[in-house]
TIPA-110355 format. One line per 8 residues: number of its first residue (from 1); for each residue x, y, z of N, C-alpha, C. Coordinates in steps of 0.2 Angstrom, whole numbers, plus 5000, padded with zeros to 4 digits. Layout:
# TIPA-110355
NUM> X/Y/Z/X/Y/Z/X/Y/Z; ... .
END
This chain:
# TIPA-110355
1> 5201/4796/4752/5204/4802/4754/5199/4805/4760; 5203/4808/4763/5200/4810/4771/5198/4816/4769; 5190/4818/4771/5186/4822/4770/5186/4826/4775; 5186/4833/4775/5185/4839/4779/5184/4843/4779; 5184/4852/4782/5181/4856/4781/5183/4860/4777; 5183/4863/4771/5185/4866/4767/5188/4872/4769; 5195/4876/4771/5197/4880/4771/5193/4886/4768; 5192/4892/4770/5191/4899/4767/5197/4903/4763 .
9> 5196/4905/4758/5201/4907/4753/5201/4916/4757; 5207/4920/4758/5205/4926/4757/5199/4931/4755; 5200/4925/4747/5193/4929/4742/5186/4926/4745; 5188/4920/4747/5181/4918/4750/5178/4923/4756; 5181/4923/4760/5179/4925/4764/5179/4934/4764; 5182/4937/4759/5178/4943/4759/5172/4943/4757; 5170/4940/4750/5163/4938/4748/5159/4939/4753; 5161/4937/4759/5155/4934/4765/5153/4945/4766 .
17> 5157/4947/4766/5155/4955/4768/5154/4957/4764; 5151/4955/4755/5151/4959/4750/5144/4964/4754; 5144/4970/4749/5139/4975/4750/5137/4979/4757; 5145/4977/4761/5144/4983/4765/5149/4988/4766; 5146/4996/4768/5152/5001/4767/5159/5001/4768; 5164/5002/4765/5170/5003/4765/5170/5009/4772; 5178/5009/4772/5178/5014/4779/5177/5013/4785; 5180/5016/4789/5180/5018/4797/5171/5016/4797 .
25> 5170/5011/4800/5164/5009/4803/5163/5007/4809; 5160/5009/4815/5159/5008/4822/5154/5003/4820; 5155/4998/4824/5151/4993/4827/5149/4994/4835; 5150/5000/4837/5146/5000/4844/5145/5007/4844; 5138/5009/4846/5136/5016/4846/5137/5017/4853; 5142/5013/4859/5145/5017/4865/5149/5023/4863; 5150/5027/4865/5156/5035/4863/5160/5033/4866; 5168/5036/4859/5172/5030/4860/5177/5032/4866 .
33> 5176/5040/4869/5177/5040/4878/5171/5040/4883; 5172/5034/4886/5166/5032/4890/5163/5038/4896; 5168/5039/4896/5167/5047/4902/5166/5054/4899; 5165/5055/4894/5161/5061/4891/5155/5062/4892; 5153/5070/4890/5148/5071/4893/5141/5067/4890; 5135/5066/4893/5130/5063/4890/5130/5054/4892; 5138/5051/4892/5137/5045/4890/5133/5039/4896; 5131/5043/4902/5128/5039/4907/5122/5043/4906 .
41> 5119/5048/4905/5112/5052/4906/5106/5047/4905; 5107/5041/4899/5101/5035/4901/5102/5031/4905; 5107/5031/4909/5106/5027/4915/5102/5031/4922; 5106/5038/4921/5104/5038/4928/5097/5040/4926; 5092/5042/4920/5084/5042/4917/5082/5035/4921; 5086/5030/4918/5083/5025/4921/5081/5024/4930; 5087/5025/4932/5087/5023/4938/5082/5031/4942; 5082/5035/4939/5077/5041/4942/5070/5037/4942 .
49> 5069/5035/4937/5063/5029/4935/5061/5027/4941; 5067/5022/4940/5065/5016/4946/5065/5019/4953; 5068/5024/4955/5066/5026/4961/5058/5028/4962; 5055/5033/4956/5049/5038/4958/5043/5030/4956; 5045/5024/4955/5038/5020/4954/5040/5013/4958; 5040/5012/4965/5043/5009/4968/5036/5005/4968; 5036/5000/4971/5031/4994/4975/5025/4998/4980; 5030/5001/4985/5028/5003/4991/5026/5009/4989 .
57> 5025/5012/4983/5020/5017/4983/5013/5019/4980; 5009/5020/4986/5000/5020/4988/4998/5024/4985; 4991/5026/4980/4988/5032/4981/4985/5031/4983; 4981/5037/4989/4976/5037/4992/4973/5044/4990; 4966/5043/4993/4962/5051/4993/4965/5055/4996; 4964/5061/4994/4965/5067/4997/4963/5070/5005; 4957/5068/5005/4950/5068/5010/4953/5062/5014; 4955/5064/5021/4952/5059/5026/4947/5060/5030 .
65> 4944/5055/5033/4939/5054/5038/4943/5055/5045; 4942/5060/5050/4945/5063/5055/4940/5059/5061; 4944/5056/5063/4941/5053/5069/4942/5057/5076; 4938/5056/5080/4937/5062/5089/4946/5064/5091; 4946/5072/5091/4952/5071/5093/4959/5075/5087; 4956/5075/5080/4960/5079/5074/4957/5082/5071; 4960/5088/5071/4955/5093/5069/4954/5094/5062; 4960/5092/5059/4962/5094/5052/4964/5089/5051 .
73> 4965/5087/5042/4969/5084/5038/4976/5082/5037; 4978/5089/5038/4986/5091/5039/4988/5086/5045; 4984/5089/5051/4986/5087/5058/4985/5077/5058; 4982/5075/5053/4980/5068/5052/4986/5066/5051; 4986/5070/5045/4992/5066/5039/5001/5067/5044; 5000/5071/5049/5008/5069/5051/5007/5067/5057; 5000/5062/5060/5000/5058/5064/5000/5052/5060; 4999/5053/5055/4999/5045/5050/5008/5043/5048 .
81> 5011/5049/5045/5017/5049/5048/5023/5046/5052; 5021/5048/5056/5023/5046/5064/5019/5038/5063; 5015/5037/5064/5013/5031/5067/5013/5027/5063; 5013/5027/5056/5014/5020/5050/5020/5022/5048; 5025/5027/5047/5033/5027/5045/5030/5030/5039; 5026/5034/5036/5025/5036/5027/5027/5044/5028; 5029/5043/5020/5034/5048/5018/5028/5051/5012; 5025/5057/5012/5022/5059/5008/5027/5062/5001 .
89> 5023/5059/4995/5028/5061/4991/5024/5065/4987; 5019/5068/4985/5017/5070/4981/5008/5070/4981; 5005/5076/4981/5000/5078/4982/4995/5081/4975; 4990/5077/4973/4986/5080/4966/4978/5084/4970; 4976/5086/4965/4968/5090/4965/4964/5084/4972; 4963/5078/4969/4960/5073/4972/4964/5067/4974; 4969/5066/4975/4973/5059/4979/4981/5063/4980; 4984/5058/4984/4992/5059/4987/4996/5053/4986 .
97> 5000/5053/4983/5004/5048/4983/5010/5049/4989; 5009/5038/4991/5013/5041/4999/5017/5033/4997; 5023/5035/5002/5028/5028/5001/5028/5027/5008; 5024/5019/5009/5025/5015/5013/5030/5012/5015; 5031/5009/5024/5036/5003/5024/5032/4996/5017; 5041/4992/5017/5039/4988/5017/5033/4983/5016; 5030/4980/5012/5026/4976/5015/5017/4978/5014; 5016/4984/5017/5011/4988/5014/5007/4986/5008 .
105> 5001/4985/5007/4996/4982/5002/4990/4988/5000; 4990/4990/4993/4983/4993/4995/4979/4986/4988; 4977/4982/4991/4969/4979/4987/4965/4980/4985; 4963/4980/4979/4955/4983/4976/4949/4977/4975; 4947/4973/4980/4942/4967/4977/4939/4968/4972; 4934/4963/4968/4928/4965/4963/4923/4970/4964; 4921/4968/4971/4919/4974/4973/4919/4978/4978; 4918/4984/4981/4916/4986/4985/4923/4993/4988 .
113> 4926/4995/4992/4932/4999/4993/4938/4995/4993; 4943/5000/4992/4950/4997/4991/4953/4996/4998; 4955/4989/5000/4959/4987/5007/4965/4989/5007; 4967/4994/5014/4972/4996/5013/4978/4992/5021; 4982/4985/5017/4984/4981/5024/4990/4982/5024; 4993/4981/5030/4998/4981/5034/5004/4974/5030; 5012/4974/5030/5013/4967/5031/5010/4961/5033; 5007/4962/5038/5005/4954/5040/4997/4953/5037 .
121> 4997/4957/5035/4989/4957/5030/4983/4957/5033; 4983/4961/5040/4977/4964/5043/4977/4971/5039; 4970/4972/5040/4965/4977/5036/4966/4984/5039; 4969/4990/5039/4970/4994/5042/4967/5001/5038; 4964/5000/5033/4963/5007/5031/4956/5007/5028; 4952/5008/5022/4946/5009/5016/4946/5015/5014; 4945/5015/5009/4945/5020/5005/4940/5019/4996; 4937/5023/4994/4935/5022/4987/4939/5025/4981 .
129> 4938/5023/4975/4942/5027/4970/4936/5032/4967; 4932/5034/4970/4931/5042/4965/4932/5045/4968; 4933/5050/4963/4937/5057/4966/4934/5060/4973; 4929/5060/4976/4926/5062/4982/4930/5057/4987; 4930/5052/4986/4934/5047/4989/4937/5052/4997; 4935/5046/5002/4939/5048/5008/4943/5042/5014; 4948/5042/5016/4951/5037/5017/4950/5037/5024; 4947/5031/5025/4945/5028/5032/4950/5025/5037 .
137> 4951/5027/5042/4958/5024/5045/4954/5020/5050; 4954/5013/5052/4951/5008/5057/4954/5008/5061; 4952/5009/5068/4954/5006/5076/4956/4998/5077; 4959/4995/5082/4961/4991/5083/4958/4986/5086; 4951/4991/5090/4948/4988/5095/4939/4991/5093; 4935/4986/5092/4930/4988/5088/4925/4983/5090; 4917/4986/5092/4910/4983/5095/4907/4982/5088; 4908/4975/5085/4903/4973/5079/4898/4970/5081 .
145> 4895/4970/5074/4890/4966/5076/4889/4961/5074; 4886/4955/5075/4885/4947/5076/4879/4947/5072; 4878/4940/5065/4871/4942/5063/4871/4933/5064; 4863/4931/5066/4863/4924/5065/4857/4923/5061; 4858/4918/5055/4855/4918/5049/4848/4912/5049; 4851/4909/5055/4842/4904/5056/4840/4907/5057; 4838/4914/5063/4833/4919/5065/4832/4923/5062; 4839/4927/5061/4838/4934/5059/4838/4939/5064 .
153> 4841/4937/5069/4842/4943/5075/4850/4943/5076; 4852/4948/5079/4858/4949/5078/4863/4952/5086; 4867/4950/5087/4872/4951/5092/4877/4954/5092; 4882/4955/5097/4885/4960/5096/4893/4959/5099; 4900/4960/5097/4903/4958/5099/4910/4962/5100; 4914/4960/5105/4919/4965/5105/4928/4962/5099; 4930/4963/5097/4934/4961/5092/4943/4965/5094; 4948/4960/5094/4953/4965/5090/4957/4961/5086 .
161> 4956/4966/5082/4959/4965/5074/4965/4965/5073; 4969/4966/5076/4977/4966/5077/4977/4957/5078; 4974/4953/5081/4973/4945/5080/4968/4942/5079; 4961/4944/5079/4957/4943/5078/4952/4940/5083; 4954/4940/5087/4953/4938/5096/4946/4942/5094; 4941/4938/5099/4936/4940/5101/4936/4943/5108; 4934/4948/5112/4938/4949/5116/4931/4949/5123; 4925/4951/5122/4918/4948/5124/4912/4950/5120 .
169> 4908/4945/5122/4901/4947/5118/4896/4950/5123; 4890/4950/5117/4883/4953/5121/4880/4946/5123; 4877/4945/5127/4870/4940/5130/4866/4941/5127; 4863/4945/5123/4856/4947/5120/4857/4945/5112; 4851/4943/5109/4849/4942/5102/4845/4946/5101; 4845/4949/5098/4839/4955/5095/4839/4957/5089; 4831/4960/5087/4830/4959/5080/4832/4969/5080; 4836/4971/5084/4839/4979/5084/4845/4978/5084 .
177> 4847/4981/5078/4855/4980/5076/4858/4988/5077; 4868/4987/5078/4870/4993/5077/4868/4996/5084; 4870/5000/5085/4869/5005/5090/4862/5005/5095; 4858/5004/5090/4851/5002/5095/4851/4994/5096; 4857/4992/5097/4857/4986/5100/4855/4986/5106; 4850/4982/5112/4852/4982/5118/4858/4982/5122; 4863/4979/5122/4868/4978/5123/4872/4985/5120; 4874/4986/5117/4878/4992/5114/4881/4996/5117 .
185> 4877/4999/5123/4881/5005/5129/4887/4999/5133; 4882/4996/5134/4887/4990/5139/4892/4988/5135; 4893/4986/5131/4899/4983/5127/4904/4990/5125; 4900/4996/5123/4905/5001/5122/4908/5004/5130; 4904/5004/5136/4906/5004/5142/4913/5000/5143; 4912/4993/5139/4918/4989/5142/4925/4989/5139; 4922/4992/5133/4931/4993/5129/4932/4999/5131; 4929/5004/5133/4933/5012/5134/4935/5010/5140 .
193> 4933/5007/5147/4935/5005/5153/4943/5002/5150; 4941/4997/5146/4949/4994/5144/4953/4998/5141; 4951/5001/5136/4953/5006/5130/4954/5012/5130; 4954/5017/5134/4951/5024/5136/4952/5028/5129; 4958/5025/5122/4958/5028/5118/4955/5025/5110; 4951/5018/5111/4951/5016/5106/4947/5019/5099; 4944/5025/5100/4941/5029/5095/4948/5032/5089; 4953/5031/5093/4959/5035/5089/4963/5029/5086 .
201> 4961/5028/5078/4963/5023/5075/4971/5023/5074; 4974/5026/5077/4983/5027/5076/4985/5021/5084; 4981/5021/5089/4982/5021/5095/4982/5012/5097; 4987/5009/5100/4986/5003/5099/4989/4997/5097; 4989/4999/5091/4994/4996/5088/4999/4993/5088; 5004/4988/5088/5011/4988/5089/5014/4994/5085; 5015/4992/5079/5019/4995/5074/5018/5005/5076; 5011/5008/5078/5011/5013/5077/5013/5014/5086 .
209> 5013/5011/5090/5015/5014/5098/5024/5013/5098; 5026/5009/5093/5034/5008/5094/5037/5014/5088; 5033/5017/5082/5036/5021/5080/5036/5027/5083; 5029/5029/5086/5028/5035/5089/5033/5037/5095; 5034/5031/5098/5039/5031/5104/5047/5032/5100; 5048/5029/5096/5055/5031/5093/5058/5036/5092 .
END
C-alpha cells in the first residue's frame, strides 16, 4: 500500500489552535483605517531622526582662532559659510553643530587635535575636544619648517597643501628654527609677493573661491 501524508481531520486540525482566545482577534496591530489619525506619526519620528543625525554633521568649538583681517566670530562663521557651503545648525555653551558638503571628515587620531578634511582628504582645519577648545582654520599656502635628523639643524620650506607641491626652499641649515630662522623673512617675502592674501585661510582655495564667487 502506497504510503503518504496523512490527511488533517477538521478535529485535527482545530487541536492545532487549542488554548487560544475565542473571538474577533486581530493579528496586525496596523489601524484597521490606514489614514487615520496617528497611523504614520512613527514614521515621520523616524524619518525626523534621520534628518537631524546625518553623516555630514561636525561638531566644532565654539571659539575660533580669527586670523588678520576678522574681527569677530560671527563675521568668521559667515565667511566659513560662504567659502565651505555650511549650514549652521545649532549652537551649545561650548561647541556648534554644522552640516557639511558632502564628503567632509572630522578625524580624531590617538593622539593629538581632531583633523578637520575636505573630500579629497586634505587637512583643512584643528581643533581640540575640551571645552576651551578653538578651531583653527589652515591656509593654503604655508613657510614650514624642514628638520634634518643627522645634524639636527633645520630648514625651511614653502609648501601648498591643496597638492602638496613644495613650492621653494631656504638655502640655509641652521640650528634657529621657526621664525628666527635666517631664511624666514625671505621665504615669507616670497609667498606674500605670490600670495598677497595667504594669511586668510578661506583665500585660495579651489572649492572656497568658486563658492564665494557663486
Amino acid at each position: 500500500m502506497k504510503k503518504g501524508k496523512t490527511k488533517l481531520t477538521r478535529h485535527d486540525a482545530e487541536r492545532l489552535f487549542e488554548g487560544l482566545p475565542d473571538g474577533n482577534v486581530r493579528v496586525s496591530s496596523r489601524p484597521e483605517n490606514p489614514f487615520e489619525a496617528g497611523a504614520f506619526d512613527a514614521v515621520e519620528r523616524a524619518d525626523d531622526e534621520t534628518k537631524l543625525w546625518k553623516d555630514n554633521l561636525i561638531t566644532l568649538p565654539v571659539a575660533i582662532e580669527l586670523p588678520a583681517g576678522y574681527e569677530s566670530v560671527s563675521r568668521m562663521r559667515e565667511a566659513i559659510a560662504r567659502a565651505w557651503r555650511v549650514k549652521w545648525v545649532r549652537e551649545g555653551k561650548d561647541e556648534v553643530v554644522a552640516e557639511f558638503p558632502e564628503g567632509w571628515t572630522a578625524v580624531r587620531p590617538e593622539s593629538g587635535p581632531i583633523e578637520l578634511r575636505d573630500p579629497s582628504g586634505v587637512l583643512r582645519a584643528l581643533y581640540g575636544w575640551a571645552k576651551n577648545a578653538e578651531l583653527r582654520i589652515l591656509p593654503r599656502y604655508l613657510v614650514e619648517p624642514q628638520a634634518n635628523s643627522s645634524n639636527g639643524l633645520g630648514s625651511l620650506l614653502v609648501r601648498d597643501r591643496g597638492n602638496g607641491q613644495i613650492l621653494e626652499r631656504s638655502s640655509t641649515w641652521s640650528a634657529q628654527t621657526g621664525t628666527n630662522h635666517p631664511d624666514w623673512t625671505k621665504l615669507s617675502a616670497w609667498l606674500n609677493l605670490r600670495y598677497p592674501q595667504n594669511h586668510d585661510p578661506l583665500r585660495y582655495w579651489e572649492d572656497c573661491e568658486e563658492n564665494v564667487q557663486n
